[in-house]
N, CA, C and O atoms as a GROMACS GRO file, in nm:
protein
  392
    1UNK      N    1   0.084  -0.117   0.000
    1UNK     CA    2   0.000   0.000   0.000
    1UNK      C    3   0.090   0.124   0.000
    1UNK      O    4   0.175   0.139   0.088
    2UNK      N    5   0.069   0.227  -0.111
    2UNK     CA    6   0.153   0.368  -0.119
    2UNK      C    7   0.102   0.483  -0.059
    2UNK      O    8   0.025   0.551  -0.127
    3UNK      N    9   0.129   0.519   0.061
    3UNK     CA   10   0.022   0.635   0.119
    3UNK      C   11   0.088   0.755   0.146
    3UNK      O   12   0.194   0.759   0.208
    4UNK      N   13   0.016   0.873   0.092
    4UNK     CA   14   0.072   0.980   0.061
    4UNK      C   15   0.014   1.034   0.182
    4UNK      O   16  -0.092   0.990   0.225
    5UNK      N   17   0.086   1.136   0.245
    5UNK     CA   18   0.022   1.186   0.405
    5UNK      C   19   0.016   1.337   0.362
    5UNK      O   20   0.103   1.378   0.286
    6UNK      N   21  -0.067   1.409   0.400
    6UNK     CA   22  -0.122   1.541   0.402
    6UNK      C   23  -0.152   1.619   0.548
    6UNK      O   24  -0.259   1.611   0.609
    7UNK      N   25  -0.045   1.690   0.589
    7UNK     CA   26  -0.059   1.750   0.737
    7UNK      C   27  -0.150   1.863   0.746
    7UNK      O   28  -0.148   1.943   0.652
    8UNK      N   29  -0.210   1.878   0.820
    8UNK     CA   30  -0.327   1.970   0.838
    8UNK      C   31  -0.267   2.053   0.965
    8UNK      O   32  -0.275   2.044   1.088
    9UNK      N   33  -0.209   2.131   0.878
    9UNK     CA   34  -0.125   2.234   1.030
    9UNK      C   35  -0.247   2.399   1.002
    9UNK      O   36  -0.355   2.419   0.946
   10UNK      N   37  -0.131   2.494   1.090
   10UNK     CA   38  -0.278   2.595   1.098
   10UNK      C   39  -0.278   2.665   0.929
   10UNK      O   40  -0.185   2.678   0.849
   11UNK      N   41  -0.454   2.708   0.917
   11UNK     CA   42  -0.448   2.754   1.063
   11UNK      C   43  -0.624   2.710   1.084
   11UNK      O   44  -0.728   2.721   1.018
   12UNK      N   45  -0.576   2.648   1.233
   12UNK     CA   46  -0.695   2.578   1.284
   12UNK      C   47  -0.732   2.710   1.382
   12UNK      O   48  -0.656   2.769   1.458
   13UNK      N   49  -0.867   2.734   1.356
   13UNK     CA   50  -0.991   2.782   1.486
   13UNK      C   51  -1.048   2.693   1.607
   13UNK      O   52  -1.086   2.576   1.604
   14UNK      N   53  -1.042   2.788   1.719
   14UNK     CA   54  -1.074   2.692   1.798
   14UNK      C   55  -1.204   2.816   1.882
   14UNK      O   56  -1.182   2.931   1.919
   15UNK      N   57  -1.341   2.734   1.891
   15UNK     CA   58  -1.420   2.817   1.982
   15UNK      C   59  -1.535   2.716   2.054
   15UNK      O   60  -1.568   2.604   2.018
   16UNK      N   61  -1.566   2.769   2.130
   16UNK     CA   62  -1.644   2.729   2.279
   16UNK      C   63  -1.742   2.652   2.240
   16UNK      O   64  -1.772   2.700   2.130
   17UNK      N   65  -1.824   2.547   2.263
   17UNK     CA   66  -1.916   2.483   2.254
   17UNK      C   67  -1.994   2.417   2.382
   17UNK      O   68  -1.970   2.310   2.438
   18UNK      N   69  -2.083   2.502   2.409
   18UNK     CA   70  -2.130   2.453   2.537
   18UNK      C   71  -1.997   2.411   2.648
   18UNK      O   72  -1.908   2.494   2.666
   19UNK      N   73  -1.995   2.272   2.720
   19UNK     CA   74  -1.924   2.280   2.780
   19UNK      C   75  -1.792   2.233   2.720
   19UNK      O   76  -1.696   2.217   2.795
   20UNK      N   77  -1.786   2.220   2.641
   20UNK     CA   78  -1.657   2.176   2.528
   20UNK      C   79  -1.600   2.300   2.436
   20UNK      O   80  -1.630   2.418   2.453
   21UNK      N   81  -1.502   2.243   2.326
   21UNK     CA   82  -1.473   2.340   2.242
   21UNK      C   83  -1.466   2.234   2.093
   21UNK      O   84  -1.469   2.110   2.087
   22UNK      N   85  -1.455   2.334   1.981
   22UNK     CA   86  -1.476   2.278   1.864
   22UNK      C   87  -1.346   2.308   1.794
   22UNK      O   88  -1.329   2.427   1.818
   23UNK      N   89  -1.256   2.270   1.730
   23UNK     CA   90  -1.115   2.283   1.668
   23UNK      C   91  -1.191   2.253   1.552
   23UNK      O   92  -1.252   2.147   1.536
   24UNK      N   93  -1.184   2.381   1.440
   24UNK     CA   94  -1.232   2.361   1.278
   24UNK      C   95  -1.104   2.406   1.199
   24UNK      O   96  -1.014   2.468   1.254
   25UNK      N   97  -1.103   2.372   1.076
   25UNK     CA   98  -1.038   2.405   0.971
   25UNK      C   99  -1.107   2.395   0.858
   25UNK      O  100  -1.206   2.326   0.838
   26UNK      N  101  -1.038   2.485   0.763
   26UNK     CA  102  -1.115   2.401   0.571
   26UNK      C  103  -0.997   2.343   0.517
   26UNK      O  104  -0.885   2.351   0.566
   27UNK      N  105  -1.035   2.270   0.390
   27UNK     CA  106  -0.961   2.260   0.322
   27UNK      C  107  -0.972   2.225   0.173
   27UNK      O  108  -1.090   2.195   0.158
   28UNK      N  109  -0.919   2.216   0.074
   28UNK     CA  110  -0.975   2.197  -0.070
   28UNK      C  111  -0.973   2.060  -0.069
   28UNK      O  112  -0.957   1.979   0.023
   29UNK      N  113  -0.997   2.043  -0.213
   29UNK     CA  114  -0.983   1.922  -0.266
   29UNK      C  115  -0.844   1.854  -0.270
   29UNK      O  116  -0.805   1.942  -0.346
   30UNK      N  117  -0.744   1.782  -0.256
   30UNK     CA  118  -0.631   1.748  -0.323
   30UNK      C  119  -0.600   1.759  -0.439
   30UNK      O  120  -0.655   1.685  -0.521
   31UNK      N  121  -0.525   1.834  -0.474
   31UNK     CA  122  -0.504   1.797  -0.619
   31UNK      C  123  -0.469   1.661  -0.683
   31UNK      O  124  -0.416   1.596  -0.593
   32UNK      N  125  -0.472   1.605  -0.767
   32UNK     CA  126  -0.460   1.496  -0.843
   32UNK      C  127  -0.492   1.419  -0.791
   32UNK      O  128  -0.428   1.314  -0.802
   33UNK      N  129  -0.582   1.423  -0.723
   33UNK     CA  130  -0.672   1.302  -0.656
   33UNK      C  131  -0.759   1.226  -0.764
   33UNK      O  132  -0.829   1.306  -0.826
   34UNK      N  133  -0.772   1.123  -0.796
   34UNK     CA  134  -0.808   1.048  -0.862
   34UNK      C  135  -0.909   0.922  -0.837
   34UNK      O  136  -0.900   0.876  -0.724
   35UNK      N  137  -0.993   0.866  -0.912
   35UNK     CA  138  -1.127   0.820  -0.856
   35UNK      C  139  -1.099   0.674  -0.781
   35UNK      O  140  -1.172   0.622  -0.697
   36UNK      N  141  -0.957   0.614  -0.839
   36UNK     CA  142  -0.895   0.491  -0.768
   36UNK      C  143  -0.842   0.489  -0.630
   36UNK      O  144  -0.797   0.389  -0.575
   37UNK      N  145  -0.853   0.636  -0.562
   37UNK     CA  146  -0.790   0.671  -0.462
   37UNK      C  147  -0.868   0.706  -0.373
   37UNK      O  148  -0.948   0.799  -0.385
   38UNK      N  149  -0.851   0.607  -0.233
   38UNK     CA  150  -0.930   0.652  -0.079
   38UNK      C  151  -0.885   0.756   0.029
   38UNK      O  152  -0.777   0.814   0.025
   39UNK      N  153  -0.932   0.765   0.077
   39UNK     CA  154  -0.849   0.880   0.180
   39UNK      C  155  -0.917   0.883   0.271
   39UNK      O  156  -1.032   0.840   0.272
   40UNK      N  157  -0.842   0.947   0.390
   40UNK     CA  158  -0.920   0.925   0.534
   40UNK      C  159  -0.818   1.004   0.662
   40UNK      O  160  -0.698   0.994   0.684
   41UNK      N  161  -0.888   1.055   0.708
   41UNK     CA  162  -0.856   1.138   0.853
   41UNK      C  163  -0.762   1.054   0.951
   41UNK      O  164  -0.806   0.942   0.977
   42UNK      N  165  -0.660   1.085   1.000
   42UNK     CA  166  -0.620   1.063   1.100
   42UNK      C  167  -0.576   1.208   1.226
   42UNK      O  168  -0.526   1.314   1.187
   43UNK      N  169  -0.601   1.186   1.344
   43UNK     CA  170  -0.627   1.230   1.422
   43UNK      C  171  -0.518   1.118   1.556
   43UNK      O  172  -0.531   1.001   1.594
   44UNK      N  173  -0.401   1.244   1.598
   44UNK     CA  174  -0.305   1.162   1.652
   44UNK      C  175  -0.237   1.234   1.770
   44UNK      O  176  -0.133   1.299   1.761
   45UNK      N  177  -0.325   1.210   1.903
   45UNK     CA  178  -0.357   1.118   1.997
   45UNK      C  179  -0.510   1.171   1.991
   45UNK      O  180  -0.531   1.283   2.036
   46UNK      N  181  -0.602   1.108   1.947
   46UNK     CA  182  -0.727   1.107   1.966
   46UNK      C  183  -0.767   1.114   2.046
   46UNK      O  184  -0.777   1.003   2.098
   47UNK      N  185  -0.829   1.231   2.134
   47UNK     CA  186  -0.887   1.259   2.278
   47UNK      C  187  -0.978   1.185   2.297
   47UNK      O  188  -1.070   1.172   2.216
   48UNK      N  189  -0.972   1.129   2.396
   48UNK     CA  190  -1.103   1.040   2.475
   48UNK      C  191  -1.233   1.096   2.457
   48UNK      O  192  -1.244   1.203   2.516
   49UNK      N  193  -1.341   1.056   2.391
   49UNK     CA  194  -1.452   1.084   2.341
   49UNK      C  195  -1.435   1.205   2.248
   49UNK      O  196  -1.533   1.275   2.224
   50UNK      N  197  -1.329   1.229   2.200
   50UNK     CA  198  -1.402   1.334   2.046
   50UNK      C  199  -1.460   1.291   1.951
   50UNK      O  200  -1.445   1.176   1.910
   51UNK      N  201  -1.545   1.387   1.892
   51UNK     CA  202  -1.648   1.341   1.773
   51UNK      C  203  -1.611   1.414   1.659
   51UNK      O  204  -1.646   1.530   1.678
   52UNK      N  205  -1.550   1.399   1.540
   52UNK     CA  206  -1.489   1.429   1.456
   52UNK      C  207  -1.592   1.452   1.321
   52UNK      O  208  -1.658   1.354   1.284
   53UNK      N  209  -1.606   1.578   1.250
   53UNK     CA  210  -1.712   1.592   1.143
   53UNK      C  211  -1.638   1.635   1.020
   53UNK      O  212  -1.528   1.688   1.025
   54UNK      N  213  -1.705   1.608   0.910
   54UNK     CA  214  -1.662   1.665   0.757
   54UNK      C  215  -1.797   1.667   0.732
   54UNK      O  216  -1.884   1.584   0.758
   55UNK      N  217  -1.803   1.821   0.653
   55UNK     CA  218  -1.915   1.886   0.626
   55UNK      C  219  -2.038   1.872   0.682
   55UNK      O  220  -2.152   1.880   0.638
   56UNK      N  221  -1.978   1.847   0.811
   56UNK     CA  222  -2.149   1.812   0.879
   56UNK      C  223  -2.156   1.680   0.947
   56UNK      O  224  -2.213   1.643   1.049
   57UNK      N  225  -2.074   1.615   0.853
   57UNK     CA  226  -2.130   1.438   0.884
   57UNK      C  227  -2.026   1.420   1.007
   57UNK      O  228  -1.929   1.492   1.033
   58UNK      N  229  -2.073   1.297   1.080
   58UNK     CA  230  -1.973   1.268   1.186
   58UNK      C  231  -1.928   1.129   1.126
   58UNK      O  232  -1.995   1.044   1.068
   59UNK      N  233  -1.794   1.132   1.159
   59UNK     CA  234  -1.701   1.039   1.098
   59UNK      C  235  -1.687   0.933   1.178
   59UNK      O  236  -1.639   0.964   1.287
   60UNK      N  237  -1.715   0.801   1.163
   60UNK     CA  238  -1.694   0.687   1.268
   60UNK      C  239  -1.535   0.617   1.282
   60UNK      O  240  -1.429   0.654   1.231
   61UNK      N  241  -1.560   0.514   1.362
   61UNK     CA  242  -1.425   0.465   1.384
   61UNK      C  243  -1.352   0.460   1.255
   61UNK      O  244  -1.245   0.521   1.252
   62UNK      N  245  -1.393   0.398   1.145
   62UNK     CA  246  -1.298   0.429   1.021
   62UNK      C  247  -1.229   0.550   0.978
   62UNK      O  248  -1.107   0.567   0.964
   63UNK      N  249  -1.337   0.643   0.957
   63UNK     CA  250  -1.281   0.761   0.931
   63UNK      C  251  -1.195   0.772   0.789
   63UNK      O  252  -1.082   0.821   0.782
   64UNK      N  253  -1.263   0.721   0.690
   64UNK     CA  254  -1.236   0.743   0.533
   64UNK      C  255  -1.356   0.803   0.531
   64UNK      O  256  -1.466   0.787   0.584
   65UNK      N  257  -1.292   0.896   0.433
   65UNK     CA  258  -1.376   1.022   0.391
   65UNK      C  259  -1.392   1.064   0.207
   65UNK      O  260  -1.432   1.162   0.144
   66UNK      N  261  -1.339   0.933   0.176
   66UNK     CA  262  -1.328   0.937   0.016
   66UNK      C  263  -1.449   1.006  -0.022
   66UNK      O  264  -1.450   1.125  -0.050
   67UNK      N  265  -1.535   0.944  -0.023
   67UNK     CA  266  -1.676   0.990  -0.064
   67UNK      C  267  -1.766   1.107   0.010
   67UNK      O  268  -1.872   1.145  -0.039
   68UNK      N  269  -1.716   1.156   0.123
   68UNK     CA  270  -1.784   1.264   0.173
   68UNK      C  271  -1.721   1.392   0.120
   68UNK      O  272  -1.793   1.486   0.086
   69UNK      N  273  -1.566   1.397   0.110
   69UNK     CA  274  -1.463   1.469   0.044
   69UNK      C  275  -1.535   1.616  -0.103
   69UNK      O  276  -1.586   1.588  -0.212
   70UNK      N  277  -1.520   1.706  -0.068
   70UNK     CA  278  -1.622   1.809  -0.176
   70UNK      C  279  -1.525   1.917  -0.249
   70UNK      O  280  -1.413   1.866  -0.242
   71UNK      N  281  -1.514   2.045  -0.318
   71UNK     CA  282  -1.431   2.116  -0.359
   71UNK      C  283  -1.382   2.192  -0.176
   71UNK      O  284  -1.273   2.237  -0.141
   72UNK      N  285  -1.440   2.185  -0.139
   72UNK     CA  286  -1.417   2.302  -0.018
   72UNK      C  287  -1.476   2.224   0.098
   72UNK      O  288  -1.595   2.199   0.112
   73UNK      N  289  -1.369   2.187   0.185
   73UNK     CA  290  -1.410   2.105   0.276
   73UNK      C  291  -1.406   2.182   0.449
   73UNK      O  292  -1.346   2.289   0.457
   74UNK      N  293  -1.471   2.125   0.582
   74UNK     CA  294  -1.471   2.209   0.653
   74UNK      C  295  -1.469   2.066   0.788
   74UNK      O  296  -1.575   2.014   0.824
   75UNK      N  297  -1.334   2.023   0.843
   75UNK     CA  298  -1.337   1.934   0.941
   75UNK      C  299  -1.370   2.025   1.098
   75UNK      O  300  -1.348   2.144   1.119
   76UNK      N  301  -1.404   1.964   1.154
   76UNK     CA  302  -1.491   1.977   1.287
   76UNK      C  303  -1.417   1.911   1.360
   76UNK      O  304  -1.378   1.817   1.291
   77UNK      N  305  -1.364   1.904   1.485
   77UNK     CA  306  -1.317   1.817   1.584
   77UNK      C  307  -1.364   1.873   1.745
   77UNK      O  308  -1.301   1.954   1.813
   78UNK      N  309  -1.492   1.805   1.781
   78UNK     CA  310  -1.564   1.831   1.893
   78UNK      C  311  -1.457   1.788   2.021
   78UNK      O  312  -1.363   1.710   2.009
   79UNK      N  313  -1.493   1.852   2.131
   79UNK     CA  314  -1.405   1.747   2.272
   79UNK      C  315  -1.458   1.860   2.394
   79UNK      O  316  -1.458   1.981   2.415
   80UNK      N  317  -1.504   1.725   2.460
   80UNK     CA  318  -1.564   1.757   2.599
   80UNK      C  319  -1.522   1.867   2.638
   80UNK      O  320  -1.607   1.954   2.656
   81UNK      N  321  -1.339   1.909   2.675
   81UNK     CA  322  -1.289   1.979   2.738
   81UNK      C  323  -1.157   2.008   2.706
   81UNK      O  324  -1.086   1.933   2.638
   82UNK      N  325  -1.126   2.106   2.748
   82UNK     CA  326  -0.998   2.241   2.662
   82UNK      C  327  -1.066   2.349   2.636
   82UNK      O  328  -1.176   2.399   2.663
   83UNK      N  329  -0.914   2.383   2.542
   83UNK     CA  330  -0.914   2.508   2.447
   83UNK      C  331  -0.802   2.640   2.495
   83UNK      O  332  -0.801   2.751   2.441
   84UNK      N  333  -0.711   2.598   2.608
   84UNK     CA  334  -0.642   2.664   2.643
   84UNK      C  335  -0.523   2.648   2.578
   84UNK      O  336  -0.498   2.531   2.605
   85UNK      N  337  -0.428   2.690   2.506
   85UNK     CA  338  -0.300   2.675   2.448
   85UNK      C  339  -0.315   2.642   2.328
   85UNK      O  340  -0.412   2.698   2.278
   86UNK      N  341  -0.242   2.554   2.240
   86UNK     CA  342  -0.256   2.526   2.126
   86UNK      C  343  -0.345   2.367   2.057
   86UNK      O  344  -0.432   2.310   2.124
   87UNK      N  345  -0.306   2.319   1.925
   87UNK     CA  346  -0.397   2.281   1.902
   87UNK      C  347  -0.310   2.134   1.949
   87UNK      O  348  -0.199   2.107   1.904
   88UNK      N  349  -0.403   2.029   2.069
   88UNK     CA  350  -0.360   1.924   2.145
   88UNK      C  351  -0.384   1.825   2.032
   88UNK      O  352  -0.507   1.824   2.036
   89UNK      N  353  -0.356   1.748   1.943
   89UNK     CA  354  -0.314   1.700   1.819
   89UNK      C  355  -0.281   1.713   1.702
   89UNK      O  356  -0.333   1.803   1.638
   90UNK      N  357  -0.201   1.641   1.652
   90UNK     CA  358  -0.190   1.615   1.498
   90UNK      C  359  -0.251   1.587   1.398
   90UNK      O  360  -0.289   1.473   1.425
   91UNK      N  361  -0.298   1.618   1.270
   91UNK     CA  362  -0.449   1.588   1.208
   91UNK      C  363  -0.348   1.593   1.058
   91UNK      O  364  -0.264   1.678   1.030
   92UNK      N  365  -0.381   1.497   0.994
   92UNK     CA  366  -0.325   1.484   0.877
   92UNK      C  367  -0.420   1.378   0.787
   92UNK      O  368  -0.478   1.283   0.839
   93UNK      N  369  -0.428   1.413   0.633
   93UNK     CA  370  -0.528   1.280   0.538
   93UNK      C  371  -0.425   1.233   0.489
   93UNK      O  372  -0.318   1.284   0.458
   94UNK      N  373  -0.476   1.095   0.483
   94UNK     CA  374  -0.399   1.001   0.450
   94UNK      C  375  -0.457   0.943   0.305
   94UNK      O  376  -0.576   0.911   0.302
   95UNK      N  377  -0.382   0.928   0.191
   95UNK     CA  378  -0.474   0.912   0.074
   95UNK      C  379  -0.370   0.738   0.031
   95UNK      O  380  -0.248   0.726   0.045
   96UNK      N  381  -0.439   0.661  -0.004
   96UNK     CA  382  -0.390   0.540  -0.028
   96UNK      C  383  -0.382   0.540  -0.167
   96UNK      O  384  -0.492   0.527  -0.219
   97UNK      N  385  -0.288   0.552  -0.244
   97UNK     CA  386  -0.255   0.594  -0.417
   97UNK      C  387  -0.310   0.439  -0.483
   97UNK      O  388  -0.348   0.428  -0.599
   98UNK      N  389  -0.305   0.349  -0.404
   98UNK     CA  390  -0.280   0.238  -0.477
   98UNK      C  391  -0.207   0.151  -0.506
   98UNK      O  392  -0.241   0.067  -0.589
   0.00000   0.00000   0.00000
């Protein structure tokens, strides 16, 4: 398997959500992404109960996003608690070339 990694550095927003906070970003399409090719979120150290969204949808334990994936994308990363300092993981797509 050939997997091309895509880091999702800032610049991430971060604001209040009830008793939690929400860490968003956008992002485009990949370029030369191609229809043979999957891709999918990783999220690294995954906070204990976060709920992770693309365009809305919430992303389950898999977390391939081939098909939810749009020109202009907008990830969500919910969590109980924070928001003081910077952003407490690493978030990068992972696209499997084939």
């Amino acid at each position: 398997m050939d997997i091309h990694s895509i880091r999702l550095r800032e610049p991430w927003q971060c604001e209040s959500r009830g008793a939690g906070v929400c860490w968003s970003r956008s992002f485009n399409w990949p370029a030369g992404l191609t229809p043979r090719e999957r891709m999918w979120v990783v999220v690294e150290p995954l906070p204990v109960g976060a709920r992770i969204l693309l365009n809305g949808n919430p992303l389950g334990e898999e977390r391939e996003i081939t098909r939810l994936i749009e020109v202009r994308n907008l990830l969500e990363i919910e969590l109980a608690a924070g928001g003081a300092g910077g952003l407490p993981f690493a978030v990068r797509l992972d696209i499997d070339e084939g």
